[in-house]
N, C-alpha and C positions, 0 to 999 in steps of 0.2 A: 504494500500500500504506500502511495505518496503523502507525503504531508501534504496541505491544503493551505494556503492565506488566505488572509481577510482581503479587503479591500485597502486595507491599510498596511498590508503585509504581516498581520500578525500571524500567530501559530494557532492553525484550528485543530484540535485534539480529535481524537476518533469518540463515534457517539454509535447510537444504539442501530442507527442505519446500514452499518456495518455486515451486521445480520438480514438486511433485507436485498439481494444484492438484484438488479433487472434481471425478468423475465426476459428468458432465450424463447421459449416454444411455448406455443396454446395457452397467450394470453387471455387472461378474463373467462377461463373455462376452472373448472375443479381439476383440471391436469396442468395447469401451469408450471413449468420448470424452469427454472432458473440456478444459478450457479452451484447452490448448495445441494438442490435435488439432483445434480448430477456427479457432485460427489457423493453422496450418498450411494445411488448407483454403480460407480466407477471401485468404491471398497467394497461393498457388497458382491460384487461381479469378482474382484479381487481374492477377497475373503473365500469366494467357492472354489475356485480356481486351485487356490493354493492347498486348499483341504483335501481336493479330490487329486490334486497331482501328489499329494501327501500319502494316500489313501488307498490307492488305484492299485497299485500292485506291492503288496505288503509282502516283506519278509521279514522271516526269523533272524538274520543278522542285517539289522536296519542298515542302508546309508544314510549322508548325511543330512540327508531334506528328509527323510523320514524319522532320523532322529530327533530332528529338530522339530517335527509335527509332535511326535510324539511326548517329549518334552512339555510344550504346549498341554499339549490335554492330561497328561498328568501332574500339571503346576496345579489343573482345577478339578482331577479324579482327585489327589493326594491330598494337598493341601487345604482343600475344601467341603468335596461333597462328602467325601468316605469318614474322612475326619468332623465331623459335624455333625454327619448323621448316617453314620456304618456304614459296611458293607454294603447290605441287601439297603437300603434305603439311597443309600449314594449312588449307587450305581442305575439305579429307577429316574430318578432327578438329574442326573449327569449329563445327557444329551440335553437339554433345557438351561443349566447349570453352564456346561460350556458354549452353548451359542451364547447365552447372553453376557459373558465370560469377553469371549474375541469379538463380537458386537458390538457391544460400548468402545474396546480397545482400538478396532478399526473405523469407529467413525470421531473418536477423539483426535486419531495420531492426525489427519490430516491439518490442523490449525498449525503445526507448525512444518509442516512441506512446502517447499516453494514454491509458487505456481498454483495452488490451493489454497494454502492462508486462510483456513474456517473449519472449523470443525462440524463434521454429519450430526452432533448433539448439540451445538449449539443454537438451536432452535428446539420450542417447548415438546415439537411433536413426537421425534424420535425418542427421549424419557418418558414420553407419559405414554408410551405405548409397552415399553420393556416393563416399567412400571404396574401397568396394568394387568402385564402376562404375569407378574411375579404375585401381585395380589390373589388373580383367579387362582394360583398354583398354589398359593399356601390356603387359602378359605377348602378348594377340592381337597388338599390333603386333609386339614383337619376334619372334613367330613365324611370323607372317605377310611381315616380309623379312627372316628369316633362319631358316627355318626348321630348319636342319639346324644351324646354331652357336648361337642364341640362348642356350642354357639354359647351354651348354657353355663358348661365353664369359663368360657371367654368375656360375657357379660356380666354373669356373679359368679365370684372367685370363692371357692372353697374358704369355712372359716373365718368370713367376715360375720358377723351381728348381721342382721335383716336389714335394720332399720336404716345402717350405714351406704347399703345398696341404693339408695337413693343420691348418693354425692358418687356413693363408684362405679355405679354400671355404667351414663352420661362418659363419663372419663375414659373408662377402658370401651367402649364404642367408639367413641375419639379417637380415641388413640391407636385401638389397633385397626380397627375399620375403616377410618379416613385419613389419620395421620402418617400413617405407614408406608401408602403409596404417595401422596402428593410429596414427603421426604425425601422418599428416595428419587423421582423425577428430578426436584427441586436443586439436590444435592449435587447430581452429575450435572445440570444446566448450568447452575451460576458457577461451576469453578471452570467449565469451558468458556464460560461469558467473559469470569475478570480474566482468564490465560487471555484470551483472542485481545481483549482490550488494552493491559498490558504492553503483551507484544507490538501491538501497532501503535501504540504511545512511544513508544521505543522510538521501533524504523523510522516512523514517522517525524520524530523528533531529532531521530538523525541526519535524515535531509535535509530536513529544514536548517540547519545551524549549517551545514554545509553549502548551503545553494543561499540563503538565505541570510544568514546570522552575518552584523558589520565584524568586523576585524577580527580582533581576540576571541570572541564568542566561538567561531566557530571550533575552537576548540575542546568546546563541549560534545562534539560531536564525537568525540574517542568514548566519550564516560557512558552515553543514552546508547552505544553500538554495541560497549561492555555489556553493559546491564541488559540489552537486548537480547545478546548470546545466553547470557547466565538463565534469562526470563526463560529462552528455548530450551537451554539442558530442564529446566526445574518442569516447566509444560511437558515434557516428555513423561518425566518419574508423575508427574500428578495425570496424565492420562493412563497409562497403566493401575495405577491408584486405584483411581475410579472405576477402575472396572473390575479391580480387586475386589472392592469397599461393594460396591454393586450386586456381587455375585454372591460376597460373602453375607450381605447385608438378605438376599432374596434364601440364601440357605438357614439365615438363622430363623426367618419367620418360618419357615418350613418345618424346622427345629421345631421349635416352638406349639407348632399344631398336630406335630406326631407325638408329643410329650405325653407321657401315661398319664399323668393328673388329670387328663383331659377325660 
């Protein structure tokens, strides 16, 4: 992104329009696509690609793209689903567990690739859909083994007084019914939002002192290119993050609705 002047040559900072960027194809229809819906598609298309050349003809002594696939799915067999919730339970959630695993992860990396510069989650609709799959998946599991106490231990918790049901059920409806998915949506959007914002306060700022800035100033242009860089290593570790936090976050409610209390 370039920096922008006023009319008076000042520094116009990146703002929320960032994220909206012109319609390429089938303006002012329900398919309009623009910049972002084609990356989106471009990792998606990616993402299968590299799974299925991963995939496609398996051996018992892997090379090194198949090690490396496989790596992958057991950073989210191992460290997530098996460990969280067993065996037989991990391994049921696993295929669910790892799309939405490298899903978030490939539509975050893009904000800091060249030539892309935006992240496929940095608009509301890609979280609130993974969001959503991760809601329906934990509500089906708790009903699925427990069907007859799920909702009932969910609303009124074992062990409270009656009367007190009246300040806690309100709360834990809230809380696990509503507050659970709007979080986790919310959670992955806005740390795409401030990375992408950031970074382009950076570049942007970097240009600007360069093309722009009298004398001496531009000299700040070494310090906003620093921090620009430093901003892309850290965007990387907090995209991966997120999709950690994401996965792990969608396994513990899962947790949670398989739990014997229940």
């Amino acid at each position: 992104m370039l920096a922008e002047a006023s009319s008076e040559g000042g520094f116009v900072g990146p703002s929320i329009n960032e994220f909206f960027p012109p319609v390429l194809l089938f303006a002012d229809t329900p398919f309009e696509i623009n910049r972002l819906i084609l990356i989106r598609f471009f990792m998606a298309a990616l993402l299968i690609l590299l799974f299925w050349l991963g995939t496609r003809r398996m051996k018992i002594v892997p090379g090194r793209f198949q090690s490396l696939v496989e790596m992958g799915l057991d950073l989210v067999r191992v460290n997530v689903a098996e460990d969280l919730l067993g065996r037989k339970d991990g391994r049921r959630f696993l295929p669910l567990l790892t799309t939405i695993f490298f899903s978030v992860l490939a539509m975050n990396l893009p904000g800091i690739i060249p030539g892309f510069n935006l992240a496929g989650s940095s608009l509301i609709g890609f979280p609130v859909v993974l969001a959503i799959v991760a809601y329906v998946t934990f509500i089906y599991a708790g009903l699925r083994k427990h069907p007859g106490t799920f909702l009932k231990a969910s609303l009124f918790p074992p062990g409270v007084p009656w009367p007190i049901y009246i300040i806690v059920t309100p709360i834990e409806f809230f809380s696990i019914f509503v507050l659970r998915p709007i979080t986790l949506a919310l959670r992955l959007l806005m740390n795409m939002v401030a990375g992408h914002l950031l970074l382009v306060l950076c570049f942007t700022a970097t240009w600007w002192f360069l093309e722009s800035a009298p004398g001496f100033f531009k000299l700040f242009a070494a310090g906003t290119l620093a921090f620009g860089l430093i901003f892309t290593l850290f965007e990387i570790l907090v995209s991966v993050l997120q999709a950690y936090v994401f996965t792990l976050l969608t396994t513990v409610y899962i947790q949670l609705a398989l739990a014997e209390e229940h």
